[in-house]
Backbone as XML, in Angstrom:
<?xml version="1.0"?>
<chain id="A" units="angstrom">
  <residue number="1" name="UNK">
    <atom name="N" x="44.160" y="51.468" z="-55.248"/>
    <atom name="CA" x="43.625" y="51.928" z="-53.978"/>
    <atom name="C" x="44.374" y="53.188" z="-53.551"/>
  </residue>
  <residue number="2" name="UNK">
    <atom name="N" x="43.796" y="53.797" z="-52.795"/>
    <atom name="CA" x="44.394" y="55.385" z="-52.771"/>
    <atom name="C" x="44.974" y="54.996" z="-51.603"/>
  </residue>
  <residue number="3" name="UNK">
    <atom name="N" x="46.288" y="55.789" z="-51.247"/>
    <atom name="CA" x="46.938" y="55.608" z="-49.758"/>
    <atom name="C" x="46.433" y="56.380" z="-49.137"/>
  </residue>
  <residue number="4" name="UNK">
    <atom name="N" x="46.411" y="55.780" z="-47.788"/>
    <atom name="CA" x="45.518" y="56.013" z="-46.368"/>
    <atom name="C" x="46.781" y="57.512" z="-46.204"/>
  </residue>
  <residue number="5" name="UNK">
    <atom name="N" x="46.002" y="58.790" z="-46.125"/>
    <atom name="CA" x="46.590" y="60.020" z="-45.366"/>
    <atom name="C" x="47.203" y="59.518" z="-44.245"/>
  </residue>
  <residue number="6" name="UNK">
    <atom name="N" x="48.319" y="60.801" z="-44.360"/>
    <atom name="CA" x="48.876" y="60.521" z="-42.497"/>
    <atom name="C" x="48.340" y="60.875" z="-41.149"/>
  </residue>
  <residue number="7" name="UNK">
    <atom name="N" x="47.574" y="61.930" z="-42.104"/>
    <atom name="CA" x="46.215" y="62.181" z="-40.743"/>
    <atom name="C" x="45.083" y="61.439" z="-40.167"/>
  </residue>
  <residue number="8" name="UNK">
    <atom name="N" x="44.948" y="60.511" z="-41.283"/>
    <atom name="CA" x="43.628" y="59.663" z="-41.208"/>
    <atom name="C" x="44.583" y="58.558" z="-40.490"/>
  </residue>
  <residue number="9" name="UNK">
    <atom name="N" x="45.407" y="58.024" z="-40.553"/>
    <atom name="CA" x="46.195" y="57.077" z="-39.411"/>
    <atom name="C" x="46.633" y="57.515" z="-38.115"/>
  </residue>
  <residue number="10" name="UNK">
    <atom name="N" x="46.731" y="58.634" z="-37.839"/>
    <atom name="CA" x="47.069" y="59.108" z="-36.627"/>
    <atom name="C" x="45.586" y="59.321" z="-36.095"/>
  </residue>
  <residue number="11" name="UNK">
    <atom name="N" x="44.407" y="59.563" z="-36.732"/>
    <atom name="CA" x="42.957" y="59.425" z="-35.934"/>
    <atom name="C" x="42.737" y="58.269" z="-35.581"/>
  </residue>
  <residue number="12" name="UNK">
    <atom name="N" x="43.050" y="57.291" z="-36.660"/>
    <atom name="CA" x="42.761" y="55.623" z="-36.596"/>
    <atom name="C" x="43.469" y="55.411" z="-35.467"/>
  </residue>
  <residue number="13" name="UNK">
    <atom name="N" x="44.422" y="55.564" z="-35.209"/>
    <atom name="CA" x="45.238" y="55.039" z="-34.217"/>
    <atom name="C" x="44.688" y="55.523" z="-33.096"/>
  </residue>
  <residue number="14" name="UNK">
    <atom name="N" x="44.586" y="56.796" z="-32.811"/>
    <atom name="CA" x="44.189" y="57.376" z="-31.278"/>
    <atom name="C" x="42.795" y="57.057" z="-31.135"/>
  </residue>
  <residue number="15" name="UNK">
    <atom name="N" x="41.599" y="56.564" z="-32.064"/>
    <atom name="CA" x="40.451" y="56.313" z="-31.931"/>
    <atom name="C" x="40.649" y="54.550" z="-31.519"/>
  </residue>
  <residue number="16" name="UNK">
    <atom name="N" x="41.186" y="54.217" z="-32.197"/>
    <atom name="CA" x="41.425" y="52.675" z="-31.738"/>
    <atom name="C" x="42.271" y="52.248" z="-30.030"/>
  </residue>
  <residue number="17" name="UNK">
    <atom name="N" x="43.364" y="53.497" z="-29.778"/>
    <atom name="CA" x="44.033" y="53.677" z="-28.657"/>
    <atom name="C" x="42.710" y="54.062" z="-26.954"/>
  </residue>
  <residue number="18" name="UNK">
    <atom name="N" x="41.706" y="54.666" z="-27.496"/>
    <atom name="CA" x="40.960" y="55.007" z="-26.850"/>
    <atom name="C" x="39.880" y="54.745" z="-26.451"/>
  </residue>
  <residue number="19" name="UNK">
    <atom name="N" x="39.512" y="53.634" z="-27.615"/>
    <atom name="CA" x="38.747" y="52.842" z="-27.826"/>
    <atom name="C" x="38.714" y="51.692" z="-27.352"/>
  </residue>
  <residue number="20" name="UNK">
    <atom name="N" x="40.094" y="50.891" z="-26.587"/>
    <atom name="CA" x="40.419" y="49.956" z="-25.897"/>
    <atom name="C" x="40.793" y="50.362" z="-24.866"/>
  </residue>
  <residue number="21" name="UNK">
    <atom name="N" x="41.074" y="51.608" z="-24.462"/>
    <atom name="CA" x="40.872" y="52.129" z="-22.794"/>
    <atom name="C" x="40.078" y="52.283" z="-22.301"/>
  </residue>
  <residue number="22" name="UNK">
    <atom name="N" x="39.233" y="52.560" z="-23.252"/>
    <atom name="CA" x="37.618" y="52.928" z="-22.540"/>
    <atom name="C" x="37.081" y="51.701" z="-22.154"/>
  </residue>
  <residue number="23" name="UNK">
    <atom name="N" x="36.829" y="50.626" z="-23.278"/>
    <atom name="CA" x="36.159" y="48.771" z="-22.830"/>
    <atom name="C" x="37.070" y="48.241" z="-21.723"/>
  </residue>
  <residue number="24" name="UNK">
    <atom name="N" x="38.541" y="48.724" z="-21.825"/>
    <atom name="CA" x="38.830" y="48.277" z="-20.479"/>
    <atom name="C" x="38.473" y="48.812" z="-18.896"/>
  </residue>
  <residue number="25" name="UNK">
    <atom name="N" x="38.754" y="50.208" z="-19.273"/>
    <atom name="CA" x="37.940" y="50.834" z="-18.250"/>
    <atom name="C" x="36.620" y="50.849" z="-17.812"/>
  </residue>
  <residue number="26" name="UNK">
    <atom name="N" x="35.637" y="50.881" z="-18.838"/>
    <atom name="CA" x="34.288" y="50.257" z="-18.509"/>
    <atom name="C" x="34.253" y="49.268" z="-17.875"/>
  </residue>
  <residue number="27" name="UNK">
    <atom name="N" x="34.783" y="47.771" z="-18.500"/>
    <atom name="CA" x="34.806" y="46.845" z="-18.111"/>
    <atom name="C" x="35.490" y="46.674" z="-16.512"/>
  </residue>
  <residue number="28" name="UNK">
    <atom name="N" x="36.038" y="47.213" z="-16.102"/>
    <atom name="CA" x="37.099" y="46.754" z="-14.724"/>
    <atom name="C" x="35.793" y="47.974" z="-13.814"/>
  </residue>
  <residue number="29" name="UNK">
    <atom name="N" x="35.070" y="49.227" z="-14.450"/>
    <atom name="CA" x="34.088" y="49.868" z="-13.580"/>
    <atom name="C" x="32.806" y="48.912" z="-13.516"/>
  </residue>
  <residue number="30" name="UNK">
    <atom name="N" x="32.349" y="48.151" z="-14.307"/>
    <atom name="CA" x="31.297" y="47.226" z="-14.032"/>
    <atom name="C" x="31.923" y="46.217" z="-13.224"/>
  </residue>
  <residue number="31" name="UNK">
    <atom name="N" x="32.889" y="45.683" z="-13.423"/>
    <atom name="CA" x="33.331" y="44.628" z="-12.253"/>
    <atom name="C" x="33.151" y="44.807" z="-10.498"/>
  </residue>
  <residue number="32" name="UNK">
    <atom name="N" x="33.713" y="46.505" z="-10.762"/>
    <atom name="CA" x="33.963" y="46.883" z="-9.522"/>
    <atom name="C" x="32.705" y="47.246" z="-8.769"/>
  </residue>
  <residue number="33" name="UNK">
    <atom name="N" x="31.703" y="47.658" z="-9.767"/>
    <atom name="CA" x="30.557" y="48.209" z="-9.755"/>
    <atom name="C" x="29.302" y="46.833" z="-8.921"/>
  </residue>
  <residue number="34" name="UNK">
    <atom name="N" x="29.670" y="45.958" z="-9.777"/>
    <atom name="CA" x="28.769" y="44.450" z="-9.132"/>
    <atom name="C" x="29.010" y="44.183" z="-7.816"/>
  </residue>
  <residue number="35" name="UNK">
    <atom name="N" x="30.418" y="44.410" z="-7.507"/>
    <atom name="CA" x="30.990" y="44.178" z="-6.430"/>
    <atom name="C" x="30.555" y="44.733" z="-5.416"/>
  </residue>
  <residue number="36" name="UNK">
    <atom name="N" x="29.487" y="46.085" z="-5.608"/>
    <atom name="CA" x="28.704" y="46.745" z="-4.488"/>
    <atom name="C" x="27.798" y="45.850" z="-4.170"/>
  </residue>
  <residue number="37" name="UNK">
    <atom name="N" x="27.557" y="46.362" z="-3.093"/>
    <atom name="CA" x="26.099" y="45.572" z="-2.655"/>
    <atom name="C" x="24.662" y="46.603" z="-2.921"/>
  </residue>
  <residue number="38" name="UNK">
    <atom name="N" x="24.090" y="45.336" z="-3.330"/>
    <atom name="CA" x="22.305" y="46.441" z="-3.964"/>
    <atom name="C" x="22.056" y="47.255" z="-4.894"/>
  </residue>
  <residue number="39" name="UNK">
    <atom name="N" x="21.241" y="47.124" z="-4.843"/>
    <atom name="CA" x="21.306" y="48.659" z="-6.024"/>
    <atom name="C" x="22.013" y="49.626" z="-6.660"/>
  </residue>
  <residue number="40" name="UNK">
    <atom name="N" x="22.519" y="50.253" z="-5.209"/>
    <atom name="CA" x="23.753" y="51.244" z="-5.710"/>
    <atom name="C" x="24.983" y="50.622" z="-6.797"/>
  </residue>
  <residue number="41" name="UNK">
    <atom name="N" x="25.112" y="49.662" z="-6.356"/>
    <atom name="CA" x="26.671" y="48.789" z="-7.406"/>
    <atom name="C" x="25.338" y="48.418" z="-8.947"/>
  </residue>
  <residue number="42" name="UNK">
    <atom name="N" x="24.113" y="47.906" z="-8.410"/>
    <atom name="CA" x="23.413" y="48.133" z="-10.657"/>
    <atom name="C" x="23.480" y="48.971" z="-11.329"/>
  </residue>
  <residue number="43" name="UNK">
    <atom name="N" x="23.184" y="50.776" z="-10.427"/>
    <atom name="CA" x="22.900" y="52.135" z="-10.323"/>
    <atom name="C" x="24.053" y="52.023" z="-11.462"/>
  </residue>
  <residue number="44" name="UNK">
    <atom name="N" x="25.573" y="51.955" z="-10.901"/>
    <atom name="CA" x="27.160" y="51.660" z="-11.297"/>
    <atom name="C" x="26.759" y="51.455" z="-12.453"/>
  </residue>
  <residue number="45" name="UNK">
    <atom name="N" x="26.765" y="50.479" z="-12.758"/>
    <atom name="CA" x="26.862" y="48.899" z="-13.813"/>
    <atom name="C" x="26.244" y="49.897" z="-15.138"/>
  </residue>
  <residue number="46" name="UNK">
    <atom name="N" x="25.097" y="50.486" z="-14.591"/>
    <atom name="CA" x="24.123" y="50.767" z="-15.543"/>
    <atom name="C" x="24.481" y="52.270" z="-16.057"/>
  </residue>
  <residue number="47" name="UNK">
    <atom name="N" x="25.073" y="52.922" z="-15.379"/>
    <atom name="CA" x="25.695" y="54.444" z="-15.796"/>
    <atom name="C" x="26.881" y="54.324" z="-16.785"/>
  </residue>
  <residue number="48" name="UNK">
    <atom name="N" x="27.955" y="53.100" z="-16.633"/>
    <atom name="CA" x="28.933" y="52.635" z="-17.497"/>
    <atom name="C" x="28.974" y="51.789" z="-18.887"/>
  </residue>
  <residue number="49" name="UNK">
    <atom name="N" x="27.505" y="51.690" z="-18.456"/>
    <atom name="CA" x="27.184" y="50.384" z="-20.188"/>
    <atom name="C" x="27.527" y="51.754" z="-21.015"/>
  </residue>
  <residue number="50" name="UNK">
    <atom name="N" x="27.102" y="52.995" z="-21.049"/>
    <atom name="CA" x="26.579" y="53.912" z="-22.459"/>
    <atom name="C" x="28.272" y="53.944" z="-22.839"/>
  </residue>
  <residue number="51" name="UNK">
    <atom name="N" x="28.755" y="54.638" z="-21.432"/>
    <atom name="CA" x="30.155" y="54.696" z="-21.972"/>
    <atom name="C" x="31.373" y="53.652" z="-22.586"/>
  </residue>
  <residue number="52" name="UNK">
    <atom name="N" x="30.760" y="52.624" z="-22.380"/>
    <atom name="CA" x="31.289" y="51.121" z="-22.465"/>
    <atom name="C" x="30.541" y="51.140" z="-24.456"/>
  </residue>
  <residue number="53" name="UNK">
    <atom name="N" x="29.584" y="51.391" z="-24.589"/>
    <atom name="CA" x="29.062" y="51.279" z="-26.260"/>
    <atom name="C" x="29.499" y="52.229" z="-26.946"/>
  </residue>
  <residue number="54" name="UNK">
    <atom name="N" x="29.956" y="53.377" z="-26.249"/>
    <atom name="CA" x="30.883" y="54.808" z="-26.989"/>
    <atom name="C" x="32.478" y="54.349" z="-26.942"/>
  </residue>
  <residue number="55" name="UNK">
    <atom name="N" x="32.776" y="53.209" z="-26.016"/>
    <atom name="CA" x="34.708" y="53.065" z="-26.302"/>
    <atom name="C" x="34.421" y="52.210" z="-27.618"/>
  </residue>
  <residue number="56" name="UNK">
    <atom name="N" x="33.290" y="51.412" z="-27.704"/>
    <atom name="CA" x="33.240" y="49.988" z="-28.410"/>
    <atom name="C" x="33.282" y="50.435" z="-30.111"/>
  </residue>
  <residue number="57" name="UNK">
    <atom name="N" x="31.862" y="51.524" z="-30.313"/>
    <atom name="CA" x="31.617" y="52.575" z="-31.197"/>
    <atom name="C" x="32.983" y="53.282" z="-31.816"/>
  </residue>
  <residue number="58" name="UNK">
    <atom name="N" x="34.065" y="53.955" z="-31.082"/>
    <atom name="CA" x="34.957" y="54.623" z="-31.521"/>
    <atom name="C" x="36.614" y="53.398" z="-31.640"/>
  </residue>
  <residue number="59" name="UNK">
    <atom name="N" x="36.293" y="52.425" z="-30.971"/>
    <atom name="CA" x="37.114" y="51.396" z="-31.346"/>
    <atom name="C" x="36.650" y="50.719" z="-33.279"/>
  </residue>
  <residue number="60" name="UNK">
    <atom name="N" x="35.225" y="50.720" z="-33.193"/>
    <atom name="CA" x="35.138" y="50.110" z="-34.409"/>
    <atom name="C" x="35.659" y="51.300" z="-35.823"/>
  </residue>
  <residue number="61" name="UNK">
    <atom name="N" x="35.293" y="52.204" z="-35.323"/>
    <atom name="CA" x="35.306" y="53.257" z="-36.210"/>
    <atom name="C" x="36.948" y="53.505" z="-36.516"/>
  </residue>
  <residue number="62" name="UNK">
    <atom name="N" x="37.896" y="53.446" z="-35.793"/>
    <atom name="CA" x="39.212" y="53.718" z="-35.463"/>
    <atom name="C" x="39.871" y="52.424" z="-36.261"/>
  </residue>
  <residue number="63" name="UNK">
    <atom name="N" x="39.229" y="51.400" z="-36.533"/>
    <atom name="CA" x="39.575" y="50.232" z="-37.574"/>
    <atom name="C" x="38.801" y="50.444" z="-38.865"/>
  </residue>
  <residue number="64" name="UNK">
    <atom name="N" x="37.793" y="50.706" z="-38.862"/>
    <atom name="CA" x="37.426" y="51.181" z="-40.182"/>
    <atom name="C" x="37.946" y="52.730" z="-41.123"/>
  </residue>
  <residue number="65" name="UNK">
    <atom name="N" x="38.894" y="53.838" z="-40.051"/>
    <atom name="CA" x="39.444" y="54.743" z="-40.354"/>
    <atom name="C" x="40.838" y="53.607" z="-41.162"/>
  </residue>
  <residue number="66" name="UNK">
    <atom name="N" x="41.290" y="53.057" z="-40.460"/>
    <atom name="CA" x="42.850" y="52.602" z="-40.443"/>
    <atom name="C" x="42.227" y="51.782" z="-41.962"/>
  </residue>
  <residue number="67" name="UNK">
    <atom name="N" x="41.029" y="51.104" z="-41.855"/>
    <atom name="CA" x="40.901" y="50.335" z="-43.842"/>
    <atom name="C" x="40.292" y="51.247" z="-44.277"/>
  </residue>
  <residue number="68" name="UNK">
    <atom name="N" x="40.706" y="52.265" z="-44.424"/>
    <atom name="CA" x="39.283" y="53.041" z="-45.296"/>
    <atom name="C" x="38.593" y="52.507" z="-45.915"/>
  </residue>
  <residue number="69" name="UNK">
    <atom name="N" x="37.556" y="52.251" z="-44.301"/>
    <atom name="CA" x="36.411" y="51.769" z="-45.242"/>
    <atom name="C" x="35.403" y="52.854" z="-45.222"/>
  </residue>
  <residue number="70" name="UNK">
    <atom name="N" x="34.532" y="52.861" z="-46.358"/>
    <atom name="CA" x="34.178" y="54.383" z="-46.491"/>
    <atom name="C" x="32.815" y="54.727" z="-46.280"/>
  </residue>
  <residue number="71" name="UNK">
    <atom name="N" x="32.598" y="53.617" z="-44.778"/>
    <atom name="CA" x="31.395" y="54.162" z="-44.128"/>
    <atom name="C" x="31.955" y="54.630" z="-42.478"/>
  </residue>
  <residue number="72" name="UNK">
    <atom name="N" x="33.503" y="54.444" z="-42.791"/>
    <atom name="CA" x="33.837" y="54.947" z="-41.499"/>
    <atom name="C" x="34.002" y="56.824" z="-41.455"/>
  </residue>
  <residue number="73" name="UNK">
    <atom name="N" x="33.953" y="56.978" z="-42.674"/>
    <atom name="CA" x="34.497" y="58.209" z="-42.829"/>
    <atom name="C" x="33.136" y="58.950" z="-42.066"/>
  </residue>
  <residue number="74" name="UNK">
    <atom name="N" x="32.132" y="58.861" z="-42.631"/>
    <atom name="CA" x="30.495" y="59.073" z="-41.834"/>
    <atom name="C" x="30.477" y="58.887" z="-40.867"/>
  </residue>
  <residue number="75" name="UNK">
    <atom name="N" x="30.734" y="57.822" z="-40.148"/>
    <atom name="CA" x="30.918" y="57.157" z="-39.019"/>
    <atom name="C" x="31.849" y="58.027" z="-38.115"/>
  </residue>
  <residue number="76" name="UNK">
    <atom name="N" x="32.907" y="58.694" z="-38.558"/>
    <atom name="CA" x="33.876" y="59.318" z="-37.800"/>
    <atom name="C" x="33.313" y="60.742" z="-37.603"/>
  </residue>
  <residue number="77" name="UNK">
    <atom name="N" x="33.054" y="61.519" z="-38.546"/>
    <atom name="CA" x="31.896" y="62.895" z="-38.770"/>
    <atom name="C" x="31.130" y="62.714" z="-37.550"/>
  </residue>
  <residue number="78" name="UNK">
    <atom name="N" x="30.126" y="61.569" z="-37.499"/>
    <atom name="CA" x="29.001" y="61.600" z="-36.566"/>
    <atom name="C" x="30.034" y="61.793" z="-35.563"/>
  </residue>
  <residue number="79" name="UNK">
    <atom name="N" x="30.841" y="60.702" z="-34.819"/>
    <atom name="CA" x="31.327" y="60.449" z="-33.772"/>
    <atom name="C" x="32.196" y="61.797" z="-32.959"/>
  </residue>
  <residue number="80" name="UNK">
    <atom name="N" x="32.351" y="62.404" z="-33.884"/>
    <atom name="CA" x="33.121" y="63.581" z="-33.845"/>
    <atom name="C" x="32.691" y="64.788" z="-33.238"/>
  </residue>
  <residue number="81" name="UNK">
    <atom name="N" x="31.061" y="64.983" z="-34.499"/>
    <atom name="CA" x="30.669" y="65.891" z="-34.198"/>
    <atom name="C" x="29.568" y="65.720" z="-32.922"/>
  </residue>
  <residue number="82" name="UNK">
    <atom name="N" x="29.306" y="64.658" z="-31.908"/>
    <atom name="CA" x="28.790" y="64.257" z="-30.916"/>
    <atom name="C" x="29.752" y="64.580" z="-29.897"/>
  </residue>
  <residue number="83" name="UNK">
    <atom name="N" x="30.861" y="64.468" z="-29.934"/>
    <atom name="CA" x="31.804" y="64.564" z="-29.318"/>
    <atom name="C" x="31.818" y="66.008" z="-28.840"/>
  </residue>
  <residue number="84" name="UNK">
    <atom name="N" x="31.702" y="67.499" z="-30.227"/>
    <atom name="CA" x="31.656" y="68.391" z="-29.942"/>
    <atom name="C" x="30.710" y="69.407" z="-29.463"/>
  </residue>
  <residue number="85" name="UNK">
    <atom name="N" x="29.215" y="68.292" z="-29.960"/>
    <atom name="CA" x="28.161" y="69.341" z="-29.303"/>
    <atom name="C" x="28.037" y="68.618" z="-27.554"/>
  </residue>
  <residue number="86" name="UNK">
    <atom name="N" x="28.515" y="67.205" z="-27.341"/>
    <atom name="CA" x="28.527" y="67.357" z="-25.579"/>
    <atom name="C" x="29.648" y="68.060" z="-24.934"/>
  </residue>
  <residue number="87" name="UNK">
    <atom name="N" x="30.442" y="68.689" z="-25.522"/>
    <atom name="CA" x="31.755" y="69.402" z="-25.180"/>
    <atom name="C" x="31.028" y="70.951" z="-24.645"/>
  </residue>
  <residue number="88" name="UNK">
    <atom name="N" x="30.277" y="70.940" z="-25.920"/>
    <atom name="CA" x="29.148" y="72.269" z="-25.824"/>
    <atom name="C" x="28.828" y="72.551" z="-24.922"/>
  </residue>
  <residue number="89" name="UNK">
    <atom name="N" x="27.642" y="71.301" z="-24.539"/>
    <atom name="CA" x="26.642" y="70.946" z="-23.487"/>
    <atom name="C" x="27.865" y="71.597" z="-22.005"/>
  </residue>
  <residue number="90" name="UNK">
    <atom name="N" x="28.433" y="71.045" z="-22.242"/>
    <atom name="CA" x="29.086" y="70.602" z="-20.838"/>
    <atom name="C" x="29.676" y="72.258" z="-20.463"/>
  </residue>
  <residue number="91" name="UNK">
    <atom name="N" x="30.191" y="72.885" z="-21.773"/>
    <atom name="CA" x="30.569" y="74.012" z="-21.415"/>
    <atom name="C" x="29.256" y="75.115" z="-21.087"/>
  </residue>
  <residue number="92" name="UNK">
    <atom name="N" x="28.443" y="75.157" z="-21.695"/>
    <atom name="CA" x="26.877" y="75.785" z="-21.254"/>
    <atom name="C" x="26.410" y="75.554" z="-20.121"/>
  </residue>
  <residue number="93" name="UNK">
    <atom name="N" x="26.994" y="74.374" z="-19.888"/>
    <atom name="CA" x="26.188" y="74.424" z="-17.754"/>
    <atom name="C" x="27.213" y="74.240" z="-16.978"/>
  </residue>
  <residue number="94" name="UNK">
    <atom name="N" x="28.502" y="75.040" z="-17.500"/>
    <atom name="CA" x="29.558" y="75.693" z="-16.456"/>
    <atom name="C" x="30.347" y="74.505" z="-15.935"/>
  </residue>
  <residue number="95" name="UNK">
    <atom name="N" x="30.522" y="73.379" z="-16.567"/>
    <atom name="CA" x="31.691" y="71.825" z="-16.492"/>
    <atom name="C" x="32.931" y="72.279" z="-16.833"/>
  </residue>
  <residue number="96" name="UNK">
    <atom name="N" x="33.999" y="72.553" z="-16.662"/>
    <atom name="CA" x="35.198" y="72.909" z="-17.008"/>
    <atom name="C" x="35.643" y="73.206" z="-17.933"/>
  </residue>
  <residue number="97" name="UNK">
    <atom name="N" x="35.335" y="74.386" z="-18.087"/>
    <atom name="CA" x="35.311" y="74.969" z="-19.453"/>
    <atom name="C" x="36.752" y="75.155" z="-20.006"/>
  </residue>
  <residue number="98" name="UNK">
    <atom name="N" x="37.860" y="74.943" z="-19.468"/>
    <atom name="CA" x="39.503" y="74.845" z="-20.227"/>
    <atom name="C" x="39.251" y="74.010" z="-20.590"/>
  </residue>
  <residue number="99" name="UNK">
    <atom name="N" x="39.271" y="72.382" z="-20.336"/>
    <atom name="CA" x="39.131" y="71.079" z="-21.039"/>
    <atom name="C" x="38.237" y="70.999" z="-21.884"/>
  </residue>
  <residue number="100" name="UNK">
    <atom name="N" x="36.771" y="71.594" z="-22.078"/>
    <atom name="CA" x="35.731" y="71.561" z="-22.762"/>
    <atom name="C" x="35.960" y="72.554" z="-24.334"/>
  </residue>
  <residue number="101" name="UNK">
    <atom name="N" x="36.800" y="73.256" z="-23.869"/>
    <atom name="CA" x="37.327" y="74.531" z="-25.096"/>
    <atom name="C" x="38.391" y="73.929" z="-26.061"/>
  </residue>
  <residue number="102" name="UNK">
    <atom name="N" x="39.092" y="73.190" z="-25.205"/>
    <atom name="CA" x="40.221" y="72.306" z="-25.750"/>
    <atom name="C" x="39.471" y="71.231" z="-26.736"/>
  </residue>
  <residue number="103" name="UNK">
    <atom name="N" x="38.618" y="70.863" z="-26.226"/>
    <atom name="CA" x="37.885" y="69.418" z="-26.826"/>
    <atom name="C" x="37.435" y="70.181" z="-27.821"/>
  </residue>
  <residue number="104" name="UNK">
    <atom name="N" x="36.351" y="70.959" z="-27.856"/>
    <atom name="CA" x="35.821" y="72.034" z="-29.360"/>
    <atom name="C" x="36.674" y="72.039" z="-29.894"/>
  </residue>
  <residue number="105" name="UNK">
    <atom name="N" x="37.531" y="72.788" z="-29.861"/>
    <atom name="CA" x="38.948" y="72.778" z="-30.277"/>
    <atom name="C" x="39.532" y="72.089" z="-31.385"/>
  </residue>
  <residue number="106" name="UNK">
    <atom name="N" x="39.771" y="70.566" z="-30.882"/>
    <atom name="CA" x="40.269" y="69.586" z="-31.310"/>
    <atom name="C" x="39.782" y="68.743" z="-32.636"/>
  </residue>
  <residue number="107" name="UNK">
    <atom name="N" x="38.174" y="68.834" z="-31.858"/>
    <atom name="CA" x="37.277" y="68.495" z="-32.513"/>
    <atom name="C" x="36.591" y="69.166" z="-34.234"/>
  </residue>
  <residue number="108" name="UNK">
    <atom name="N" x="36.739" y="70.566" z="-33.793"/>
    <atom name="CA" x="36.771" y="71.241" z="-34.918"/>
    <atom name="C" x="37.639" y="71.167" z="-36.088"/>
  </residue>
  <residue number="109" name="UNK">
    <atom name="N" x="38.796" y="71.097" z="-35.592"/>
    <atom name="CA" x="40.349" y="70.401" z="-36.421"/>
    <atom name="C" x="40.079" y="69.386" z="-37.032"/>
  </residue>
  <residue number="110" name="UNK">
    <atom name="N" x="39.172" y="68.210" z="-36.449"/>
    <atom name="CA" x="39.297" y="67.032" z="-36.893"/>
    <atom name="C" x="37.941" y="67.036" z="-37.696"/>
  </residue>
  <residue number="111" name="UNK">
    <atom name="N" x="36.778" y="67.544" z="-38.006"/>
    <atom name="CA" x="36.193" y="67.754" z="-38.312"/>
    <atom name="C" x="36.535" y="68.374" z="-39.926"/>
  </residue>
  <residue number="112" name="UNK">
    <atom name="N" x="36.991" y="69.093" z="-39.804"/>
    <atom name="CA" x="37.889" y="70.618" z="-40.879"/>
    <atom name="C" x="38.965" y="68.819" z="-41.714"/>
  </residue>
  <residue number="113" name="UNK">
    <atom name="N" x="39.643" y="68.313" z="-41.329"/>
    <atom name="CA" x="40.769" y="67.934" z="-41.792"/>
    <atom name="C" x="39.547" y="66.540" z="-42.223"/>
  </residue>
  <residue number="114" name="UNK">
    <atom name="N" x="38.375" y="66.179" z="-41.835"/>
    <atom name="CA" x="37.941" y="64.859" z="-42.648"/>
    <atom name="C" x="37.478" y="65.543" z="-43.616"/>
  </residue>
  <residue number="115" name="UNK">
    <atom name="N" x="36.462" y="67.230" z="-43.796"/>
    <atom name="CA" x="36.179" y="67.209" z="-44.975"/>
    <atom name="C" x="37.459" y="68.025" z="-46.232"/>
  </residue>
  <residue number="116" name="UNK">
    <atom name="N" x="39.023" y="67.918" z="-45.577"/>
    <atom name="CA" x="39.589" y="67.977" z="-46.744"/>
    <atom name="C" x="39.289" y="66.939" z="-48.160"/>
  </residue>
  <residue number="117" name="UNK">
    <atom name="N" x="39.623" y="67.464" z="-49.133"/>
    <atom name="CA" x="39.704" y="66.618" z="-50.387"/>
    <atom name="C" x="40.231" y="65.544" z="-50.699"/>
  </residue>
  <residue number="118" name="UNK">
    <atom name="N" x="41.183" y="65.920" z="-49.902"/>
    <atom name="CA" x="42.065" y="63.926" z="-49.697"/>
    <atom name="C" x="42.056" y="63.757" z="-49.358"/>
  </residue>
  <residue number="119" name="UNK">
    <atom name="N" x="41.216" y="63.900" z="-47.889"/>
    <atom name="CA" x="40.766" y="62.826" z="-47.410"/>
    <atom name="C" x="39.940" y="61.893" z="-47.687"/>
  </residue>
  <residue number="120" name="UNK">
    <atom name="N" x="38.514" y="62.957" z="-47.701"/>
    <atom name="CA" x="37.502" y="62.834" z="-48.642"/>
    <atom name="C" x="37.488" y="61.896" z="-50.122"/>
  </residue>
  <residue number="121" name="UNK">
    <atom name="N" x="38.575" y="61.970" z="-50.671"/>
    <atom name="CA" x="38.718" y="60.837" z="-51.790"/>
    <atom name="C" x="39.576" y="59.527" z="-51.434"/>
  </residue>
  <residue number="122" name="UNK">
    <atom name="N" x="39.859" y="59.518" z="-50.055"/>
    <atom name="CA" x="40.754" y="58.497" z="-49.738"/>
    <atom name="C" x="39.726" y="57.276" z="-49.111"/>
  </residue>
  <residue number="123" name="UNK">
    <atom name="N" x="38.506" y="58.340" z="-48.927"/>
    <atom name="CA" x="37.252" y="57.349" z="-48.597"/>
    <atom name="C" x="36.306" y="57.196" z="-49.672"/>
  </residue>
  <residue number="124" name="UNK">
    <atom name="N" x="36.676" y="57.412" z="-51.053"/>
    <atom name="CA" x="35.430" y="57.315" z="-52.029"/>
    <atom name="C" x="34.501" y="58.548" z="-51.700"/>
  </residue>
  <residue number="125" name="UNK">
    <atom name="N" x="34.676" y="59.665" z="-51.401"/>
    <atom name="CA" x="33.851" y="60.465" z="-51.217"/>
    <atom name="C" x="33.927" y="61.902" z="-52.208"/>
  </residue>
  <residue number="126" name="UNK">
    <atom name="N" x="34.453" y="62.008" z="-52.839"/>
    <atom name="CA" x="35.089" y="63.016" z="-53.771"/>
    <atom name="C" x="34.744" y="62.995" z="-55.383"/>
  </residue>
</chain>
């Protein structure tokens, strides 16, 4: 078995790290969210599910980075590059474009460093 890169564990880790902040955070915003009265607190509930299936999504992926398993490697690409075209989005209709430049940024890096070669063969992809 090929050893897991040190880069591909430091994604695993911060995708898995972020990935359980987010379900917690989702989770404690739907709590808080029910807790409204009427509509407005479902309105809540219902704006936090997507982001609640994107911590859940990058939690699974962030364990399948850490086993290379080598549909996470795809899995991480997509997640990634979603990551960078709403970074896009957000910078095109004038959302804070320092944090949004940073995120491209980051994203591009991480993008660039999955299709290295060893990585790429550390997932059967080479």
């Amino acid at each position: 078995m090929t050893p897991r890169p040190t880069g591909v564990s430091v994604l695993a880790i911060l995708m898995i790290v972020g990935g359980a902040l987010g379900i917690l955070g989702g989770l404690f915003a739907i709590v808080a969210a029910t807790s409204l009265v009427g509509a407005f607190g479902a309105l809540i509930a219902m704006v936090v599910v997507i982001p609640l299936i994107i911590a859940v999504v990058q939690l699974v992926v962030g364990v399948g980075l850490w086993k290379l398993m080598p549909w996470a490697w795809m899995a991480a690409v997509v997640v990634v590059a979603i990551g960078a075209i709403l970074a896009v989005i957000n910078l095109i209709t004038g959302n804070s474009a320092g944090s949004n430049i940073v995120s491209i940024l980051i994203d591009a890096i991480i993008l660039w460093y999955l299709f290295r070669p060893e990585v790429m063969m550390a997932f059967g992809r080479a």
